[in-house]
C-alpha positions in Angstrom: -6.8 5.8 3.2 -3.4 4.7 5.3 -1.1 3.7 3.4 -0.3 -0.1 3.4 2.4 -1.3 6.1 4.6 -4.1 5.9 4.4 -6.4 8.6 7.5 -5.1 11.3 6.4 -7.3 14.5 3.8 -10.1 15.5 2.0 -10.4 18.8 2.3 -14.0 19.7 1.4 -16.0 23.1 5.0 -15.4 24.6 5.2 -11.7 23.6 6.3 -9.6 20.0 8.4 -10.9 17.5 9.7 -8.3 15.7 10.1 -8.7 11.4 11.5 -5.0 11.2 12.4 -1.7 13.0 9.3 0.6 14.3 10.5 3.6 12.9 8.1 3.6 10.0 5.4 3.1 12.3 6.9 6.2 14.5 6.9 8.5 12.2 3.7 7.8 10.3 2.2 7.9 14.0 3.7 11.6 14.6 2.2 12.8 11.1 -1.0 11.0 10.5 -2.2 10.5 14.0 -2.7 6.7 13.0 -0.9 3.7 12.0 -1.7 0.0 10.2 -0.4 -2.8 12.2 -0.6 -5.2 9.6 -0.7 -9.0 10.6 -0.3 -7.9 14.2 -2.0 -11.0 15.8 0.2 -14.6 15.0 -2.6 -16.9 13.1 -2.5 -20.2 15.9 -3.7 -17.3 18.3 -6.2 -15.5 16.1 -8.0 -18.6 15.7 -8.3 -20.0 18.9 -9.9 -16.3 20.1 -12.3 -16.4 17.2 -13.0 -20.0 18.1 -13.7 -18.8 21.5 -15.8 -16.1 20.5 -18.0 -18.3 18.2 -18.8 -20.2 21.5 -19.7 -17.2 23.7 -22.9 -15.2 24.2 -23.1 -11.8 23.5 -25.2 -9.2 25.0 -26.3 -5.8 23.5 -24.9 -2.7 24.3 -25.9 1.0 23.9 -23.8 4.1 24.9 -24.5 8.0 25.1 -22.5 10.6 26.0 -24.3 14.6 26.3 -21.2 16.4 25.9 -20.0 15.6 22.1 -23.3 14.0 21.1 -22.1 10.8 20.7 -24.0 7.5 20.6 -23.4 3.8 19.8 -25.0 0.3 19.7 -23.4 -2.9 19.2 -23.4 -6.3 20.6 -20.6 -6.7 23.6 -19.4 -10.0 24.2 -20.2 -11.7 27.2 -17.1 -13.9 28.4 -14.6 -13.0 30.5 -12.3 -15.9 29.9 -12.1 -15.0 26.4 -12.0 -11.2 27.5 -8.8 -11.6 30.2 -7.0 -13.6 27.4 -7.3 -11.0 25.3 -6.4 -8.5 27.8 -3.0 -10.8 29.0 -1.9 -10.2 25.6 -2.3 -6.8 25.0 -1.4 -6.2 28.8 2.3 -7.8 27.7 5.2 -5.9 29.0 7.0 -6.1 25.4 4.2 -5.2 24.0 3.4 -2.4 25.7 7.0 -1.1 25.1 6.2 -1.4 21.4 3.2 0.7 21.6 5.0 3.3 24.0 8.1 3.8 20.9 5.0 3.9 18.3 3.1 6.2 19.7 5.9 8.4 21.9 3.6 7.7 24.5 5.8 6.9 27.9 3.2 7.0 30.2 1.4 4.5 28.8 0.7 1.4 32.0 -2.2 -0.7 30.3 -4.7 -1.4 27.7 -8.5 -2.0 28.8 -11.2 -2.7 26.3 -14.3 -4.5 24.6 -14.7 -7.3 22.5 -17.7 -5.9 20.5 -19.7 -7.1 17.2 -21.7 -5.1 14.5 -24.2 -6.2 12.1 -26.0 -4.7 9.2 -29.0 -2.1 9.8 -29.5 0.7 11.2 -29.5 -1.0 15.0 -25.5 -0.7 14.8 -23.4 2.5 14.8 -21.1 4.7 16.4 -21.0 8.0 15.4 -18.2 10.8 16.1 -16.6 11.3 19.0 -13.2 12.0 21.2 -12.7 9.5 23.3 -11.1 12.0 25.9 -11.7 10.2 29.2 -10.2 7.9 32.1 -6.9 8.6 31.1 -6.8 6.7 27.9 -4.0 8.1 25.8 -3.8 5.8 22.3 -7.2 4.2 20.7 -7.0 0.6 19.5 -8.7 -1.5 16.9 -8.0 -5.3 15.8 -9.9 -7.1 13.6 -11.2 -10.6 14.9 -13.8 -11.4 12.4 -13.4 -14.8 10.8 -14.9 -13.2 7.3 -14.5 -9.9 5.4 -17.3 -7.5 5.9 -18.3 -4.5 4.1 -18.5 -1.4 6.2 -17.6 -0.6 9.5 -14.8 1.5 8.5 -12.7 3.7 11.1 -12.8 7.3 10.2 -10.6 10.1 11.7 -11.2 13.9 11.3 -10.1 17.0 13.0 -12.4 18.3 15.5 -12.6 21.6 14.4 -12.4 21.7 10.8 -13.7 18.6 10.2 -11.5 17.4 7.5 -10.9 13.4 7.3 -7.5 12.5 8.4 -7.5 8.8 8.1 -9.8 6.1 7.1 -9.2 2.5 7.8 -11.3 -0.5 6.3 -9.6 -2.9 8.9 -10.6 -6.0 6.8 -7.2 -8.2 7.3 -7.5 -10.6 9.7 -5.4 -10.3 12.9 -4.6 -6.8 11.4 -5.0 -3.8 13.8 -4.6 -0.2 14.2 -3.6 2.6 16.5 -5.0 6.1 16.7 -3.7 9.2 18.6 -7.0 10.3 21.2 -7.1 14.2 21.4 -9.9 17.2 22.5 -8.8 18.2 18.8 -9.7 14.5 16.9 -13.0 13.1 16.6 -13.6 9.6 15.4 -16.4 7.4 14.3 -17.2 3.9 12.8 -20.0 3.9 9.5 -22.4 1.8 9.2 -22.2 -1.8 8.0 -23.3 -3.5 4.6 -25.4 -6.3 4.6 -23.3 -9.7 5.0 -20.6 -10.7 7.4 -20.5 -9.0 10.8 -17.6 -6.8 12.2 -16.1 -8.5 14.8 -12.8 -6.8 16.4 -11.3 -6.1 19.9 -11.2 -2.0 20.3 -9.7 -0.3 23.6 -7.5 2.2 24.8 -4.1 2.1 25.7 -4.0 4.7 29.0 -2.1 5.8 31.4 -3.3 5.1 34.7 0.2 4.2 36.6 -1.9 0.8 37.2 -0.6 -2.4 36.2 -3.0 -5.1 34.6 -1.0 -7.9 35.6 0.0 -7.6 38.5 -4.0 -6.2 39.7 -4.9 -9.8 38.1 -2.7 -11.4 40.1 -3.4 -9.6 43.2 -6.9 -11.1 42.7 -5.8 -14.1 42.6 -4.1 -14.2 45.9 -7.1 -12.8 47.4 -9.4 -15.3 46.2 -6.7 -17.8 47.6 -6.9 -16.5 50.6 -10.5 -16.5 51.0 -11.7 -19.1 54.1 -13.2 -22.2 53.0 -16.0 -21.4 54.8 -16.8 -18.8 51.9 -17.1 -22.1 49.5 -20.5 -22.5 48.3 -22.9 -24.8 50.2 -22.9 -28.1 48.9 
């Protein structure tokens, strides 16, 4: 189990406030390979996501991958307005700077993810794996379920001699995590207990020289620029 953190900074609509200095979270980062970000997400914003989500449709997922064995079924959601909100904050130049002094991670440029769900049974799970692809760097998990589940917790052991490292049972709401990603870590989420779904945002933080932002608002201008005569028929 990670030891409980204080909150040190909220993520809020304009950007992070900061409670506290990151050196904790630095250091525990450097040793333990993962960190508590306790009350990460400010409530008024929490709420309006997991109002969101509660609207959305949600499609289900599977994923395989030959080379470590893994596999993983969930539900994904399906909304990309709820999705690019998400990503805007996360995608937040402060933010970012907070993750790269963390996780002594400079090359860090942008986060991409999921919004996923799990539910109780055996149609849910995601077993061990690396997540040593596309550049991703730093592994991310936030809660956004609007009750606390049983289950579902994060678990982090070392590749080769497969002792646990960490285990998270990310049950406080807006609460989040971070996770070093490594050829030499494995990581996997157990199964869930009948009752309230898991519900969180998971992604990577990576380090692709890309900018989310600014390749958002690139699309923008193209779509502005697109002829009228593209407009649908009426």
């Amino acid at each position: 189990m990670l030891a409980l953190e204080k909150t040190v900074f909220q993520l809020t609509s304009n950007g992070p406030v900061f409670r506290g200095r990151l050196d904790a979270l630095r250091d525990r980062f450097t040793t333990q390979h993962c960190v508590m970000l306790r009350n990460m997400l400010e409530a008024p914003v929490l709420e309006k996501i997991q109002r969101n989500i509660e609207r959305a449709q949600w499609r289900s997922s599977a994923f395989t991958k030959g080379t470590d064995g893994f596999s993983g079924t969930e539900f994904t959601l399906d909304d990309p307005v709820t999705d690019n909100v998400i990503y805007l904050l996360l995608n937040n130049p402060g933010f970012l700077d907070v993750i790269r002094i963390i996780t002594d991670c400079k090359q860090i440029s942008e986060f991409s993810g999921r919004i996923y769900r799990m539910a109780a049974g055996s149609q849910h799970h995601l077993s061990w794996h690396s997540d040593m692809d596309e550049d991703r760097t730093v592994g991310f998990s936030m809660n956004l379920s609007t009750g606390v589940f049983r289950g579902g917790a994060f678990e982090l052991r070392d590749r080769l001699t497969m002792k646990l490292l960490a285990q998270v049972n990310n049950t406080g709401f807006g609460d989040a995590f971070l996770f070093r990603i490594s050829r030499d870590l494995q990581h996997r989420v157990t199964p869930m207990m009948e009752g309230v779904p898991k519900t969180a945002c998971s992604g990577w933080f990576r380090a692709t020289g890309e900018n989310y932002v600014k390749k958002l608002i690139d699309q923008l201008n193209q779509f502005r620029k697109m002829p009228s005569s593209m407009s649908p028929v009426q």
